[in-house]
Structure formats: C-alpha cells, structure tokens
C-alpha positions in Angstrom: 1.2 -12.7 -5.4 4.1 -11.2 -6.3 4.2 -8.7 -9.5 7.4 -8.5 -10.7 9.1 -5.0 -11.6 8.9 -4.4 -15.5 12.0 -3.6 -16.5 13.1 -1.5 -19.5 16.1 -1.7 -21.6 16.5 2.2 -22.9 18.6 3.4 -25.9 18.9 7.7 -25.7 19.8 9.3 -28.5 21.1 13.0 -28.1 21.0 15.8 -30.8 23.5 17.6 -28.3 27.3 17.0 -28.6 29.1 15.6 -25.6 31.3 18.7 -23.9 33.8 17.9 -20.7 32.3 18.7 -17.0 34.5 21.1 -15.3 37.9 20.3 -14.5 37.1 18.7 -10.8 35.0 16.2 -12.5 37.0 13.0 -14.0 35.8 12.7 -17.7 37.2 9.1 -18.1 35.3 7.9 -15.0 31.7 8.5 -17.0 30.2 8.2 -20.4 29.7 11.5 -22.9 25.7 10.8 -22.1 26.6 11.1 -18.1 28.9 13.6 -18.1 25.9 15.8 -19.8 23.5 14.3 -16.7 25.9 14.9 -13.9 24.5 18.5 -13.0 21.2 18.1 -12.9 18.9 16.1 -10.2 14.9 15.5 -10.7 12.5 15.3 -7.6 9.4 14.4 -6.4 8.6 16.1 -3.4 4.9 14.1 -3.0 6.8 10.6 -3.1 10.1 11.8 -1.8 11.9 10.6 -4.4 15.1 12.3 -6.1 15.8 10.6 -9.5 19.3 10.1 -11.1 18.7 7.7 -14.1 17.2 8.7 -17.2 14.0 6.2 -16.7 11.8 5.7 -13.4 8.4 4.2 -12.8 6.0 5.9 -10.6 3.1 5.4 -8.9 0.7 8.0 -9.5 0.5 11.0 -12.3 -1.7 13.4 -9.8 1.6 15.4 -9.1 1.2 19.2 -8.8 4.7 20.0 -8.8 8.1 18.9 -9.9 11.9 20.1 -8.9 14.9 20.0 -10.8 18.3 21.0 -9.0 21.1 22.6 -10.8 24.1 21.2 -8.5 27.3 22.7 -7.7 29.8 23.6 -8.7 28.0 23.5 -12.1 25.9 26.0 -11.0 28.1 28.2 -10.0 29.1 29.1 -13.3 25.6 28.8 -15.0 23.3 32.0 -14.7 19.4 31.8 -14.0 18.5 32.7 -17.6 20.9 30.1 -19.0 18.5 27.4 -17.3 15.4 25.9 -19.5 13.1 23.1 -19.0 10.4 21.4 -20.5 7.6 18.8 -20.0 6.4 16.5 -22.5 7.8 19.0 -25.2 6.4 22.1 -24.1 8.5 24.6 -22.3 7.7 25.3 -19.1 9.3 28.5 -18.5 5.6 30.2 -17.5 5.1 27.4 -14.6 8.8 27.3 -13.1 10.4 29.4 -10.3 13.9 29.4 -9.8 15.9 29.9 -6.5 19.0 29.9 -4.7 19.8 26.8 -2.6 23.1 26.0 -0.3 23.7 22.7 -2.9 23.3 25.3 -5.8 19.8 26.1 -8.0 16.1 25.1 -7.3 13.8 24.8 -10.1 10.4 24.3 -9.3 7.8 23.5 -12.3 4.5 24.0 -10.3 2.1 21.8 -12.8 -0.8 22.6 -11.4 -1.1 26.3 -12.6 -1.5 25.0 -16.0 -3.4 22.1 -16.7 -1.7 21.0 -20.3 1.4 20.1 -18.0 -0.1 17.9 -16.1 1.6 14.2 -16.0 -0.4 12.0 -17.9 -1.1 7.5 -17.1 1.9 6.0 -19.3 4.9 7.7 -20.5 5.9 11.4 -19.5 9.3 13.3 -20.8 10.8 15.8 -18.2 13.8 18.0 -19.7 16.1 20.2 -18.7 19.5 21.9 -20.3 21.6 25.0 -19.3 24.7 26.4 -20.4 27.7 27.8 -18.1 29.6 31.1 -18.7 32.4 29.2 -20.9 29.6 27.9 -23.5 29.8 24.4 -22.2 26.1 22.8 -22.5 24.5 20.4 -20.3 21.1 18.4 -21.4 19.0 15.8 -19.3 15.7 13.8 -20.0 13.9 12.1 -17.3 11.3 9.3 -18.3 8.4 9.0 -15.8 6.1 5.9 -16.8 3.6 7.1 -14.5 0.7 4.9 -12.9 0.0 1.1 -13.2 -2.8 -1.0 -13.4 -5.3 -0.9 -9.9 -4.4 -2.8 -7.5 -0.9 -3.6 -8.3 0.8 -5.3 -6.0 4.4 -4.3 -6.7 6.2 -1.7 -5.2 4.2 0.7 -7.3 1.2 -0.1 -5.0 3.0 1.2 -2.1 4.0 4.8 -3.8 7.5 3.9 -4.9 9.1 5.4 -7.4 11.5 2.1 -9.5 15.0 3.4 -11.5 17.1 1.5 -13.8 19.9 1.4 -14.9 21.0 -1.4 -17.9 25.0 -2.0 -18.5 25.5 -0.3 -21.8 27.2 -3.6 -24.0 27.2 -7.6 -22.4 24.4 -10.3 -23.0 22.9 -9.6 -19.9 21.5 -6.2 -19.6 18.0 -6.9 -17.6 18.0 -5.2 -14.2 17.2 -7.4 -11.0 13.3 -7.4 -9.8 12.7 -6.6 -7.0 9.1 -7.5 -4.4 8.7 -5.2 -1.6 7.3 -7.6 1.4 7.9 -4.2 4.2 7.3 -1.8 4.1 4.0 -2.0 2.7 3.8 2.1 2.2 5.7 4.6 2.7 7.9 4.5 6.1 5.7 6.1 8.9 7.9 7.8 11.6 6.1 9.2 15.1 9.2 11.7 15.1 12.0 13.3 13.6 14.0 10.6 12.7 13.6 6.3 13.6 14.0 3.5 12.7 12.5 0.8 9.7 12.9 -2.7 8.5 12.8 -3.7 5.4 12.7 -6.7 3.6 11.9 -8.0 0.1 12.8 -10.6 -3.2 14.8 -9.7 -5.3 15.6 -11.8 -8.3 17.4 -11.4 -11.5 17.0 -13.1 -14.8 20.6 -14.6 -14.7 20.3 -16.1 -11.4 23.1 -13.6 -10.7 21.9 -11.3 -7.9 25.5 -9.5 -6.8 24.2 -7.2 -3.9 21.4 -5.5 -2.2 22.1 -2.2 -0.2 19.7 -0.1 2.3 20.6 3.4 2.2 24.4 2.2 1.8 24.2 -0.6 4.0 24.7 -4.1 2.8 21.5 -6.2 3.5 21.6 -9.8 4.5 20.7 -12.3 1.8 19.1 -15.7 2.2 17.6 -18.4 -0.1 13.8 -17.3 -0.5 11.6 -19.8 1.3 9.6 -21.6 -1.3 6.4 -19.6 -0.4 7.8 -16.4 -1.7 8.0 -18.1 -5.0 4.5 -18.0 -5.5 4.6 -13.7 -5.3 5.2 -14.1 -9.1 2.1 -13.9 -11.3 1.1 -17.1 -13.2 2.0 -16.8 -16.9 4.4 -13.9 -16.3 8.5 -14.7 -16.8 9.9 -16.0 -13.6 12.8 -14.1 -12.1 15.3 -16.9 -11.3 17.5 -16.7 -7.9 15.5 -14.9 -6.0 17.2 -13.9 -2.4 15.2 -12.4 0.3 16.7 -9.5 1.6 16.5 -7.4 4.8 18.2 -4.6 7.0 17.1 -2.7 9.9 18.2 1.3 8.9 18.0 4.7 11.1 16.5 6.8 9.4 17.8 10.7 10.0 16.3 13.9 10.4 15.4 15.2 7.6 15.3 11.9 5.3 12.8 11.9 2.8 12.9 8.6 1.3 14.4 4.8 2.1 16.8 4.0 -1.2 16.9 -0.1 -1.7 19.5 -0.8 -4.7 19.8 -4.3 -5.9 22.5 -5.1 -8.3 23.8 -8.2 -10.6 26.7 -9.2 -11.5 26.6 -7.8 -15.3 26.2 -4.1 -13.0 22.5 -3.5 -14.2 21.2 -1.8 -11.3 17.2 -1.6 -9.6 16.6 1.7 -7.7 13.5 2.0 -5.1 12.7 4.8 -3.5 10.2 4.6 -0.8 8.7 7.4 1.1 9.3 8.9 4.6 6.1 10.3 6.3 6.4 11.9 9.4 3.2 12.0 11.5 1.8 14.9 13.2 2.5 15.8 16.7 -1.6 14.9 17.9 -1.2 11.4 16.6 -4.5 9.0 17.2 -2.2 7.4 20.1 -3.3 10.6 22.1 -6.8 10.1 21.4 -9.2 11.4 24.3 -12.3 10.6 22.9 -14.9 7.6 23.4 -14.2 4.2 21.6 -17.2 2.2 20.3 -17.4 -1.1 19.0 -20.0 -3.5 17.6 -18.9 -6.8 16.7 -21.3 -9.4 15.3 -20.5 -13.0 15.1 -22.4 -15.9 13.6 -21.5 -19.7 12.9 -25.0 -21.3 13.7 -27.8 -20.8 11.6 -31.6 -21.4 12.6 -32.3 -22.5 9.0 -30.3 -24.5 7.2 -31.7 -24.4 4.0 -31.2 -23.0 0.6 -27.6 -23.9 0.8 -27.3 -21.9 4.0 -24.8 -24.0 6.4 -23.1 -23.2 9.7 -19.7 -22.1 10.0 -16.9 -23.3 12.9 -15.1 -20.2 13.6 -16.8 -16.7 12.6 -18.3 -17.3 16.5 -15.2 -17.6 18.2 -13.2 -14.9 15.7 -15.6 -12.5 17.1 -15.3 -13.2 20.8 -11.3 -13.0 20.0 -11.8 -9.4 18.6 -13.8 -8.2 21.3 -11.5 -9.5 24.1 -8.6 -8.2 22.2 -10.4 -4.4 22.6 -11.3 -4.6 25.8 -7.4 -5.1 26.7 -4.8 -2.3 26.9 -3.0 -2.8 23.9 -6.3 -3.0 21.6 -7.6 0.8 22.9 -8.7 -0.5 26.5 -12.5 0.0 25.2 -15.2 -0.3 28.1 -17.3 -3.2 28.1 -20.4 -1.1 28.0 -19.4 0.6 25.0 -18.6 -3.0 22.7 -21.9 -4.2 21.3 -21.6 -7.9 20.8 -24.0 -10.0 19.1 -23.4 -13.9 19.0 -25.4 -16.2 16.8 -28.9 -16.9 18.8 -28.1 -13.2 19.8 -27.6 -11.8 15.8 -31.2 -12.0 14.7 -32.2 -9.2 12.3 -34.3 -7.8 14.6 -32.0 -7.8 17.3 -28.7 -5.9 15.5 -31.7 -3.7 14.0 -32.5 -2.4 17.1 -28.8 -2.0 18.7 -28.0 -0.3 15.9 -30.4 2.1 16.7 -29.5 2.4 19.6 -25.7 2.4 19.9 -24.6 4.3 17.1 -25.9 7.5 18.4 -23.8 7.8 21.3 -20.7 7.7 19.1 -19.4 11.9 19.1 -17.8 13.4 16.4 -14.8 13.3 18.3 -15.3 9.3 19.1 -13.7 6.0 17.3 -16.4 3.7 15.9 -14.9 0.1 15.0 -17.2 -2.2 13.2 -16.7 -6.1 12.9 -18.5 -8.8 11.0 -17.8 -12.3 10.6 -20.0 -14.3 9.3 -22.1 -15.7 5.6 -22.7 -13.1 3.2 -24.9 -13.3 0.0 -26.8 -11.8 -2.6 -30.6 -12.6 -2.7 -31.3 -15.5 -4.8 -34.3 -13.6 -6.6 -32.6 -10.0 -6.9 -28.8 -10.4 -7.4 -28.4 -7.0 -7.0 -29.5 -6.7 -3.6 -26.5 -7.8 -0.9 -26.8 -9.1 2.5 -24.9 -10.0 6.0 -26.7 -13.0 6.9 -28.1 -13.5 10.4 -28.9 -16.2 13.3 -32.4 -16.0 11.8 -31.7 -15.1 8.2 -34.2 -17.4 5.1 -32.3 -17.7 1.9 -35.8 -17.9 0.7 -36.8 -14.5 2.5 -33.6 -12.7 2.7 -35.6 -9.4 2.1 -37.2 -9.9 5.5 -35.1 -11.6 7.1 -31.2 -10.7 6.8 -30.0 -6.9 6.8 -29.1 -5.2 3.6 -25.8 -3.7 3.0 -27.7 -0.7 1.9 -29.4 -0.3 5.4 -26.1 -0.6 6.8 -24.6 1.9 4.7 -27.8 4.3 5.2 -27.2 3.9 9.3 -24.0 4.8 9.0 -24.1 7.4 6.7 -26.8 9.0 8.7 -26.7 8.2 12.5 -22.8 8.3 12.6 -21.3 11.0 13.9 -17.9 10.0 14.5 -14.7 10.9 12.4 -12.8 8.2 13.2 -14.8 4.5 11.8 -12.9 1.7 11.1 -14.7 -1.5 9.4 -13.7 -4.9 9.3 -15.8 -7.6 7.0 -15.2 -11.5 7.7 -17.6 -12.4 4.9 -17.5 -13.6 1.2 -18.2 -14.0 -2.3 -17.5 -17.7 -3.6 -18.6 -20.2 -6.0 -20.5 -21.8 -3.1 -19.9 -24.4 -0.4 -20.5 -27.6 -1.9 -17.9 -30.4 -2.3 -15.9 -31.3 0.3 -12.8 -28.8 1.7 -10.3 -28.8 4.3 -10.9 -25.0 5.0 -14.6 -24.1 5.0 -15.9 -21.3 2.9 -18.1 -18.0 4.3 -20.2 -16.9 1.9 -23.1 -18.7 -0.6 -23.8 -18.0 -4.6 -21.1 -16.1 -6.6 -21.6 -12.2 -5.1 -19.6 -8.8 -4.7 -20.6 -8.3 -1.2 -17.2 -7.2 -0.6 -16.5 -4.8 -3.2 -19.8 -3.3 -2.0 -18.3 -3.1 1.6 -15.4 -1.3 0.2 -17.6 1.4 -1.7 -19.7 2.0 0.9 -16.9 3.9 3.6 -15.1 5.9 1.3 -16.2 8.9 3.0 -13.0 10.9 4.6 -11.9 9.3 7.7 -13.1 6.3 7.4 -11.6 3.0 6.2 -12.5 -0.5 5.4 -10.9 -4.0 5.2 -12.9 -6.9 3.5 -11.5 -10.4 4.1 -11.3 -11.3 0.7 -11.5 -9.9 -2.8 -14.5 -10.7 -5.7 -15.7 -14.4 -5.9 -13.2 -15.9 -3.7 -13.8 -18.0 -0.5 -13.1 -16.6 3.0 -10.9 -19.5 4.8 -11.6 -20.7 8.2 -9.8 -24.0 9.5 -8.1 -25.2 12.9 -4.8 -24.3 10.7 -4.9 -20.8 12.0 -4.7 -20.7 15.7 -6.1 -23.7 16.4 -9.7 -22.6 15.1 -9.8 -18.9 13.1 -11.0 -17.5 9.9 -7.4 -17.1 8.4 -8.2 -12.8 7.8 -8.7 -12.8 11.5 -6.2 -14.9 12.8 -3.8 -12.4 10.7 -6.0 -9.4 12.2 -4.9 -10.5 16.2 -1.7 -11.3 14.7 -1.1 -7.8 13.4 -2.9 -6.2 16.2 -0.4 -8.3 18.8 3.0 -6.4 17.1 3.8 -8.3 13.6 2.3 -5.4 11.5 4.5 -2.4 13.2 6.6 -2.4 10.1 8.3 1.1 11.9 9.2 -0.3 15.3 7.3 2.4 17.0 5.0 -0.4 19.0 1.8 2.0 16.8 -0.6 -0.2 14.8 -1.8 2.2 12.4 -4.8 1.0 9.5 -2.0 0.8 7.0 0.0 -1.0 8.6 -2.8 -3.4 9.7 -4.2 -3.4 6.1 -0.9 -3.7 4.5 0.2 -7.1 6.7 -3.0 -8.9 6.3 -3.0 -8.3 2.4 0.2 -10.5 2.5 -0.4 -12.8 5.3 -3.8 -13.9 4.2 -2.4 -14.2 0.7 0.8 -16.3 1.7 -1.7 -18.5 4.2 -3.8 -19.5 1.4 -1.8 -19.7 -1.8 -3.2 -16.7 -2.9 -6.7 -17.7 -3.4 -7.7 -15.3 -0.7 -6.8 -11.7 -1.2 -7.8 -8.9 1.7 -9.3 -5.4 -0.2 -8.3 -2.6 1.4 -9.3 1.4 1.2 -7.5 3.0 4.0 -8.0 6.1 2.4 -6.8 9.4 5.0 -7.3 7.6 8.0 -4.3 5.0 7.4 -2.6 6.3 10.4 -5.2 6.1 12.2 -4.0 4.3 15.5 -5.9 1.1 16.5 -3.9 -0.7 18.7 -0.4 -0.4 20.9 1.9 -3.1 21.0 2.6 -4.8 24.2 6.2 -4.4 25.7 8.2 -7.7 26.6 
C-alpha cells in the first residue's frame, strides 16, 4: 500500500543579516534567506543525492561521510579558512578536508573518524557559513530527517532522499506526495550510462497537481487507475488528484542520481532523488559456474487431518519454475542438476535424503536456487517449532513427520558451499483455512514461518523472498494464469521481462523482489505482502529476458 510522503511546512529563522550575492547574481529574483543559500550545495555521495532546500528526508543515518560545495564564483573570492561547518551544533573543523574543485570548493566532513558526529534516526542539523574577501557572509542549514520506520514502503524504502519546498505566503502551502511504483531501488545501469523508466502517483492536497518533470523532462500524466488508490495507508489523510506519472530518461555518464520534481499550482515543490548504481564489469550475467536447483512442490496431502487440506496450484507453480530454469532465459540449468520433488514424491524422507545428497555438489563458485510451495505451519503442541509440510506430513506428528525450518537452515548453513543462493518460499502464516474463499489459503494455525525464512539467509550472498508477510494468507486461484499461487504467477511474470525496471533485458534479485512486492500487493488488495532481504546479492542475475 502506498505510504504517502510526510510533508513538512518549515519556518527558518536566521541570527545572520541578509547581504547581496555578487553583482552577477540578480537579488530581486530570490528571497534575503536564498540569496544567503545560493553558494553552498550539500551531498550525499552513498545515496547520490545533492541537496538544495533547507529540509530533506533520508533513508538511512549510517552515512560515513558528508560534502558541502562552495560554488563559483562565490568561491572565488572566499579563502579556505573563511569556510566553517558544523553538524548538529558541533564544529566539525577536526573531521573536514577541504579541496580545490573545477565548479569551485570541496568540503568533505568524513563522520566516521569521530563517532559524536555521527547522524542520528530523526532530525539531524548540517551547517555551513563562509565569508568572501569584501566581508559579505553567507550561512546555510540543511535538515536531514534521517531513517523511517522498517519496512516503509515510500520512496524512503528504496534509498531516496525527499526535498521540499513550501510557497512562503498562500493558503495552500503542502507540497505534492509523491509514490514511487519504478524504480523500486536505486537505478541499476550494466554500463556507463542507459537508460530507466520511471513511473509513480503523485497527489496533492488541493487536487491541484501542476507538473511532474524527469531530470527536466516533462512526464506524461494520466488519471490513476482506481487500484493505485489503495497505495494510501488506511486511516492516513488521502492525497486528492492523484496522476500517475511516467518518462523513459537517458541517463549520462557520470549521473549519480534520477531527480523526479512534482509541483502544484500554489509552486510548493516535491524533490526525489533516486540513486544511480553502476555494476561491475564481472556482472552474474557472465557467470561460469554450475547452477543448482531444488524445487519442491506439494498440493496433495496423504492425511488430511488436523486441518491439513490439499492445495490446487503449489503442484503446478513448481513444475512452472522448474521449466522456466531449464530454458535459456531462466539460466539454461541442466536437468540433472534441478532436484524436483512433487507431492507423492515430497515425503520427508525423500527431500531428507536429496538434500543430502544434492547440496554437496554445489562449489563455492556455483548458484544454489531453492523453491518451496506448499503448507507451512507451526506444531500444534510446540509453537515455537516451524515446519514445510510434506506429501507425508501428520499435524499430529509434525516432529517426525514434516521437516523443520531449523534442519533446513542447519543444511544449508553447513553443507552449502556456494556464494551465490537464492531462496524462494510459497508458504504461509494465516488465521487458518476454514470458511469458504474464492482464493485458497497455504498455510494452517496463525505462524511466523516466514519471518523465520527471512532470518535464516542473512548470511552474505544470499537472499530470500517469502510469499507473504506475518499472519497473512498466501493466495492461489485460477485468477492468476489460469491456475497459480498469485507470488508465483508474479515470479514467471518478473522472470519473463516485467521486472527489468533498467531496460537492460537483466533480472537481478532486486529487481525480482522489488516487482513482486507490488504485484502481489496490487493482485490481492494488499492482504498479501512479499518479504524481502536481498541483502548484497540484489544484483545478483537470475534470469535474461527474451528478445522479441
């Protein structure tokens, strides 16, 4: 659902008096407040942003270093000693290095070297002032409102930085919101400079949304179908006129960030910066090493008791994965390295001993891709045990008869060898599967098997994508393909091209992870939401887009 950008009405007061710029600078063009501003830039080299307004929202406060530009020609009349910052009303003279650069002066406040300047969750003051040879003064303050609450899903959750800027006198001085739909991340380029879409919401308070731009460019804006209008949080003030928006950029050399500004009519003015990543030149699309798979599947159960009821679809969303790797476009794996296990086929002792069996051949230069689809649960008599169940599987006996999360974590953990593993989970927690429902459910008694799956592969280079979040239902239904769990309906949907936000026909894990979080949300009303941890293997590649 969509959570709609905060925004903040700001009143600064300066102690300082208003001086003119220099003479190439018109003074009646800009307020006494700007004019003090116009020298000065704020960066943010780890989300490649560059912030002009006096208030931004960030994503994260783990920043080790911060740069502040002195531009010219400002600085060509300001000398080095004549330049003084601060952060959070300390002086940070001891932590800063100042340098020479082509556009003027490069102030970098390396926070790491002292821990008290660390950026803190919430509110953080950045300043910066210097005076020029004739004894005019120049002052900024930068408000960073770092960090949000986890698992956000605004454009904070995709490492944005969010400026303002509120019309100084009018009845309307609320910027427009704005919902990033893609890109999901930061832009992911295979080279130098490409290409990205990007689309979104945006909405203002006033129904009065004047423009959206891309870098400069004008984006096209259309009525918002009415499932976007269910992006906004229930209980939470509804941004009226929402437009979606969307332009296709180039992206140059050098570019560190994708600027979206959405405007209203009253001028109040939403700034996003998203950042440009650039992946290494032995990206996973050159992978030369073995690809395993095992992919378990089961929608009949031997004993239907306890609750325990077959499913239509986990079955045939298995079958669709594995046929999906063997092909070109999914990694071209070799038949003899997928191990697939069907329901009379997925008895415990059965995936016990193919575990044992087939995870040791995976090297530590290999790709290990794990899918499940299927009912998980906790046992009845010790909720604190969780289980994938199997063909075979007892709700009465699930100690002996379906296999513990912990003995899957335990296998991997210790007979993996392989850098590269990503996991899939098709299961859930619900409320249980009585009543009757259009969409069936996967999953018995209230449980956390997912957030379990997603703590157990946080290990470096791995990643993991759970179908649903705590106690919800995992959908299937002939809706979805014509017979699919909705999460992997999205999966083959993502894998087949509609998650390569960057055009570079690459399906990375964040891409993958960031277009099923929204499909599968948008499919079901938001009762289902995907949990992701890509962690440092989101560009991982998993699958290459077939060319029309």
């Amino acid at each position: 659902m969509r959570k709609t950008v905060p925004v903040f009405c700001v009143i600064f007061i300066f102690a300082l008096s208003a001086v003119a710029p220099p003479q190439s600078q018109s003074s009646t063009s800009i307020s006494a407040e700007e004019a003090l501003r116009t020298p000065f830039r704020l960066e943010l080299p780890e989300l490649g942003a560059t912030i002009t307004e006096a208030e931004a929202r960030i994503a994260r406060h783990d920043l080790s270093k911060i740069r502040l530009r002195v531009l010219k020609p400002y600085a060509d009349l300001i000398d080095y000693g004549k330049i003084y910052t601060a952060i959070n009303g300390e002086a940070s003279g001891t932590i800063q290095a100042k340098n020479a650069a082509n556009d003027g002066y490069l102030v970098t406040c390396n926070i790491d070297l002292k821990p008290r300047f660390r950026l803190r969750p919430g509110k953080n003051v950045n300043e910066i002032s210097a005076s020029d040879r004739n004894g005019r003064l120049y002052y900024a303050s930068y408000v960073l409102l770092a960090g949000g609450a986890q698992g956000d899903d605004g454009v904070l959750a995709k490492g944005a930085a969010v400026e303002y800027r509120a019309v100084e006198t009018g009845e309307d001085r609320d910027p427009p919101t704005v919902y990033l739909i893609e890109p999901k991340a930061s832009v992911q380029l295979s080279g130098a400079s490409g290409t990205a879409r990007v689309q979104g919401v945006v909405g203002d308070n006033s129904g009065a949304v004047a423009s959206v731009t891309v870098n400069g460019e004008a984006a096209s804006l259309s009525a918002a179908p009415a499932s976007r209008a269910i992006m906004v949080r229930p209980g939470e003030k509804t941004a009226s006129g929402e437009r979606l928006f969307e332009r296709t950029v180039t992206i140059p050399e050098g570019a560190q960030a994708v600027s979206i500004e959405a405007r209203d009519r009253a001028g109040n003015m939403t700034r996003v910066l998203i950042p440009v990543r650039r992946r290494e030149a032995a990206i996973s699309s050159q992978f030369s090493g073995r690809k395993y798979a095992i992919i378990v599947g089961v929608s009949r159960y031997k004993y239907n008791d306890g609750g325990l009821t077959d499913l239509a679809y986990a079955d045939t969303d298995a079958r669709a994965i594995r046929d999906f790797l063997r092909r070109r476009e999914g990694g071209g794996f070799n038949a003899s390295d997928i191990l697939y296990l069907e329901n009379e086929g997925a008895t415990l002792n059965g995936i016990r001993e193919a575990l044992s069996a087939f995870l040791p051949k995976a090297g530590k230069d290999d790709l290990l891709f794990v899918f499940l689809a299927g009912h998980g649960s906790p046992d009845p008599y010790e909720p604190n045990k969780l289980y994938f169940l199997m063909h075979d599987t007892k709700v009465a006996d699930m100690q002996n008869t379906a296999l513990n999360m912990r003995e899957l974590q335990e296998v991997l953990d210790i007979k993996v060898r392989a850098e590269r593993v990503v996991v899939l989970v098709d299961t859930c927690h619900s409320a249980g599967l009585s009543g009757k429902q259009i969409v069936t459910a996967r999953g018995l008694e209230n449980n956390l098997i997912n957030l379990y799956a997603t703590r157990l592969y946080k290990e470096e280079g791995r990643a993991v994508l759970t179908s649903s979040d705590i106690n919800e239902v995992s959908q299937e239904g002939e809706r979805w393909g014509g017979g699919h769990g909705v999460f992997t309906f999205s999966l083959l949907e993502a894998f087949r091209g509609a998650a390569d936000t960057n055009r570079d026909n690459l399906i990375t894990a964040g891409e993958l992870f960031a277009y099923e979080r929204d499909r599968v949300r948008v499919e079901t009303a938001f009762s289902q939401n995907p949990t992701a941890l890509p962690g440092l293997n989101s560009n991982l590649t998993l699958a290459v887009v077939a060319k029309k």
